[in-house]
C-alpha atoms as one frame of an Amber mdcrd trajectory, in Angstrom:
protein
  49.336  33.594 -51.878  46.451  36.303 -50.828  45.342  38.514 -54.116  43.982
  41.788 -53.785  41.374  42.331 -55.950  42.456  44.144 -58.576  44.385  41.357
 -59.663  42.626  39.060 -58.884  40.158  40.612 -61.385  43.346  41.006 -63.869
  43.408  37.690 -63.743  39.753  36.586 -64.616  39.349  38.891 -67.236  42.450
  37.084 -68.689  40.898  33.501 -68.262  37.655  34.347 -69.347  36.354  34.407
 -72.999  34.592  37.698 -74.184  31.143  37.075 -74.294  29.018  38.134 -77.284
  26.938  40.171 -75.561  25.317  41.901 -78.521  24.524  38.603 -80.416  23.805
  36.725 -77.900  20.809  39.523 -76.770  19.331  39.152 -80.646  19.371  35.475
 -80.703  17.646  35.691 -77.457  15.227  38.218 -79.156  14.701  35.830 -81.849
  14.166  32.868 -80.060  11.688  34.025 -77.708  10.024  36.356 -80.913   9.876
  32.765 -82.486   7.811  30.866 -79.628   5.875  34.053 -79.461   4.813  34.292
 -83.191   4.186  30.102 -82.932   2.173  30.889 -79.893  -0.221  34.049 -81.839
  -0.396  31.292 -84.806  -1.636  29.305 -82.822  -4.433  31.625 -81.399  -5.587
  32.547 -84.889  -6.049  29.084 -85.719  -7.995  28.062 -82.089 -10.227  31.806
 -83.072 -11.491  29.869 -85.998 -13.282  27.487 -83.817 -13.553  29.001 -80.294
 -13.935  32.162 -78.577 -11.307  34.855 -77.414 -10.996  33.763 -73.870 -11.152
  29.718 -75.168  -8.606  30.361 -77.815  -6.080  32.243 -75.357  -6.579  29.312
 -73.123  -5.815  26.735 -75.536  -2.982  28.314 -76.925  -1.264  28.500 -73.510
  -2.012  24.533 -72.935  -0.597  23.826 -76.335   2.387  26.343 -75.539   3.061
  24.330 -72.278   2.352  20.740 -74.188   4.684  21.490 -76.741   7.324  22.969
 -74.440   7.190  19.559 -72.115   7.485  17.695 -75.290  10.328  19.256 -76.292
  12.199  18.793 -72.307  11.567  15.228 -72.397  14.191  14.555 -75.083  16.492
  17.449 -74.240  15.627  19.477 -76.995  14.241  23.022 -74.873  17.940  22.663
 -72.885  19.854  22.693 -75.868  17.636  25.431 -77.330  17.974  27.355 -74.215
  21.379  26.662 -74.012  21.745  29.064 -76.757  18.799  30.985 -76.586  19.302
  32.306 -72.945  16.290  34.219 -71.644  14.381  34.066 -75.025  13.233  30.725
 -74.042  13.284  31.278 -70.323  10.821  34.278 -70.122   7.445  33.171 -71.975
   5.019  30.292 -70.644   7.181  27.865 -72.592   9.983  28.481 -70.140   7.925
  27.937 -66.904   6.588  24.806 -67.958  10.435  23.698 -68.795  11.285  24.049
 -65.717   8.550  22.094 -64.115   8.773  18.841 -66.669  12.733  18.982 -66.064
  13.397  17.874 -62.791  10.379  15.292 -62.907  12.436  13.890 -65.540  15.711
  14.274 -64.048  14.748  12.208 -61.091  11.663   9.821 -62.679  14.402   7.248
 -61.841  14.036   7.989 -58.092  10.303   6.780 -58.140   7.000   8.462 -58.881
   6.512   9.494 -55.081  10.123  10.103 -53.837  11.479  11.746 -57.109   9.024
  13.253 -59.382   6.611  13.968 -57.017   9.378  15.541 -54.547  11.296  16.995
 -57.518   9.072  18.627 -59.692   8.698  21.961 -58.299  12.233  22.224 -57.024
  12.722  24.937 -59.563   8.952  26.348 -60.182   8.126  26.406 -56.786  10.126
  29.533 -55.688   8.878  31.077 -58.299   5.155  30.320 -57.613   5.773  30.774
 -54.080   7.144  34.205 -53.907   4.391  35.127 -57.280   1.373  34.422 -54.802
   3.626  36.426 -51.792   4.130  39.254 -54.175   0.344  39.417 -55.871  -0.585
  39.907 -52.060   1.848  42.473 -50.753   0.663  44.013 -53.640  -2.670  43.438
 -53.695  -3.092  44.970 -49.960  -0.860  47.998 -50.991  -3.221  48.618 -53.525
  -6.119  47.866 -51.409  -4.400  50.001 -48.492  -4.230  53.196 -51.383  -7.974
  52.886 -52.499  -9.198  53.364 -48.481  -6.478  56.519 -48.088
């Protein structure tokens, strides 16, 4: 049977649930407003001690620490599950998806599974980051000669 499609989109709309588009955008809002307001608490408390730069450092380690934490035992999934992209865009997010698959396939050995595994999902990410901050950076540098 060959659908055009037109109804073959009939027919998905039928099968799919309606997504809650609306809520699902504020629960992302106040998910990743959450980690962001733990993250500036967290910063006032380091200023008490340290400097700017040493308290904006800390707080991303601790960020990243508690984030990993949280993968080990599945808890950032099933917060993300929900959440969406308010747990997916800050630091928290990135480091999520570096502890993840070293868990996933720890049982594959330290060599042949973590250390093959663990950037399976970062490392696109970090790869095209460095290929973008020099395409970039050469435009720019291209613009301040001209």
């Amino acid at each position: 049977m060959k659908l055009d499609p037109k109804h073959y989109g009939e027919m998905v709309d039928r099968a799919s649930p309606p997504s809650p588009v609306w809520r699902d955008c504020a629960w992302a809002f106040c998910v990743g407003g959450l980690i962001c307001t733990v993250g500036e608490a967290l910063r006032q408390l380091y200023l008490i001690w340290y400097d700017k730069e040493m308290a904006g450092t800390l707080t991303s380690i601790s960020l990243i620490l508690l984030s990993a934490l949280l993968t080990v035992p599945g808890l950032y999934q099933k917060l993300a599950a929900r959440a969406g992209a308010g747990t997916l865009v800050p630091i928290t997010g990135f480091a999520n998806s570096v502890v993840s698959p070293a868990v996933e396939f720890k049982a594959e050995g330290w060599v042949t599974g973590v250390g093959a595994k663990i950037f399976t999902i970062a490392g696109p990410v970090i790869a095209f980051g460095v290929l973008a901050s020099w395409v970039w950076g050469l435009l720019y540098w291209a613009l301040q000669k001209f």
